[in-house]
C-alpha positions in Angstrom: 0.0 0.0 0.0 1.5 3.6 -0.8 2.3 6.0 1.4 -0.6 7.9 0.5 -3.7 5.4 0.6 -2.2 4.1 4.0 -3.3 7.8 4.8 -6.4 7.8 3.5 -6.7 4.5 5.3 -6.2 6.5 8.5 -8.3 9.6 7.2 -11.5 7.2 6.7 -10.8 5.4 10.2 -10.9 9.0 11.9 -14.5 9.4 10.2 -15.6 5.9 10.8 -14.8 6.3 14.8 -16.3 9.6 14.6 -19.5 8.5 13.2 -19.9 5.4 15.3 -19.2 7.5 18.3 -15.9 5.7 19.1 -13.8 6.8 21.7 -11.9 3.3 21.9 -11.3 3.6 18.1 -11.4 7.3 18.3 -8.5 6.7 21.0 -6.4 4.9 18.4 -6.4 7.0 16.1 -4.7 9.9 17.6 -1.1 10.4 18.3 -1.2 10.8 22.5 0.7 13.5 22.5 0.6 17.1 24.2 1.1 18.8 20.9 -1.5 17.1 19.1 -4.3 20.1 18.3 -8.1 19.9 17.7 -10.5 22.4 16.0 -13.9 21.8 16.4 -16.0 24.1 13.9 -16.4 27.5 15.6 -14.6 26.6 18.8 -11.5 27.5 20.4 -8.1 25.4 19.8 -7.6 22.3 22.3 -3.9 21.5 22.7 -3.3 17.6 24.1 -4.5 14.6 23.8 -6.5 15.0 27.3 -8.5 17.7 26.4 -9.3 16.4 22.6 -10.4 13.1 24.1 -12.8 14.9 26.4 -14.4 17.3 23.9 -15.0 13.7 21.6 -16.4 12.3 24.6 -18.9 15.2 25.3 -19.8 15.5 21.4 -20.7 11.6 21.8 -22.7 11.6 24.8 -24.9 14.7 23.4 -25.1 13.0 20.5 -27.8 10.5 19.3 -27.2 9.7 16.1 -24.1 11.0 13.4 -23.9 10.3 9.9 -20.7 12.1 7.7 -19.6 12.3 4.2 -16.4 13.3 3.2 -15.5 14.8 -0.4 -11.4 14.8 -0.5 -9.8 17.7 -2.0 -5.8 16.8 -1.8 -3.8 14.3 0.3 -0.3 15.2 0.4 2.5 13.2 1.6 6.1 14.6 2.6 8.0 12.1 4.6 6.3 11.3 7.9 4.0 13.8 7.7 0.8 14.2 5.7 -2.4 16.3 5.3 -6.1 15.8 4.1 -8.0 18.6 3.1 -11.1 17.8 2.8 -14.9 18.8 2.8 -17.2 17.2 5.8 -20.7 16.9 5.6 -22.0 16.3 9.3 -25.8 15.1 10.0 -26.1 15.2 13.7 -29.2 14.3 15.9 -28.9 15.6 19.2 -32.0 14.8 21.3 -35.5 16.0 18.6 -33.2 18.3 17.4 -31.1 17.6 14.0 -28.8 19.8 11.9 -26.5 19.1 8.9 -23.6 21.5 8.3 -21.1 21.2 6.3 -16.7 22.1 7.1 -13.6 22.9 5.5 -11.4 20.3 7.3 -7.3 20.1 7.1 -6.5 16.3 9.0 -2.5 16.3 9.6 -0.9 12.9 10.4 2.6 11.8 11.7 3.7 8.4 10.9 5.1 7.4 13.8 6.8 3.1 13.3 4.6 1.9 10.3 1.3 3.9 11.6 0.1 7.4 10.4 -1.4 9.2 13.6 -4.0 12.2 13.5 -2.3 15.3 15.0 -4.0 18.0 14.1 -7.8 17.9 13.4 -9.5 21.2 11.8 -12.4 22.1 11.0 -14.1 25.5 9.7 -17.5 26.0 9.1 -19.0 26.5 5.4 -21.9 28.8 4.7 -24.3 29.2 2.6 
């Protein structure tokens, strides 16, 4: 498998534990670290793996029911680093109440060994 399918590989495993609601896979997925970095759409920066597993724990608890699509723009691949930029289509039920918006998402990985680990998770919200 290239370089860059083994991160589209990881891309598609972020979604897939973020729309089964996840941690344990969710958890996996992540580089651990205390320089990893999560951007929520229209929310402040968390820094650490501590703080990003805590805001995926509270979106999954006040969450119901998720269902994403993803439309891939460019995967890039320089070394043991690599981005996804990407458009994410989020349906979210959260109690009777259900939205769909959709984000401008950068995903940056760090292969770390023979595995590609999410460091860097951003997301911007599209209107219109």
């Amino acid at each position: 498998m290239s370089s860059e399918q083994s991160v589209v590989t990881a891309n598609e495993a972020f979604y897939r534990a973020f729309e089964k609601k996840d941690l344990e896979a969710m958890t996996a997925v992540w580089s651990q670290g205390i320089n990893s970095l999560c951007i929520h759409p229209g929310r402040s920066a968390i820094r650490g793996w501590d703080g990003i597993r805590s805001s995926w724990e509270a979106i999954f608890q006040n969450t119901s029911y998720l269902e994403i699509e993803t439309d891939i723009v460019r995967v890039e691949v320089n070394g043991d680093l690599a981005y996804v930029v990407l458009v994410e289509t989020v349906l979210q039920v959260t109690g009777k109440r259900q939205s769909k918006a959709q984000s401008a998402a950068t995903n940056i990985f760090e292969r770390m060994g023979q595995k590609w680990y999410l460091v860097h998770h951003h997301g911007s919200p599209l209107l219109g």
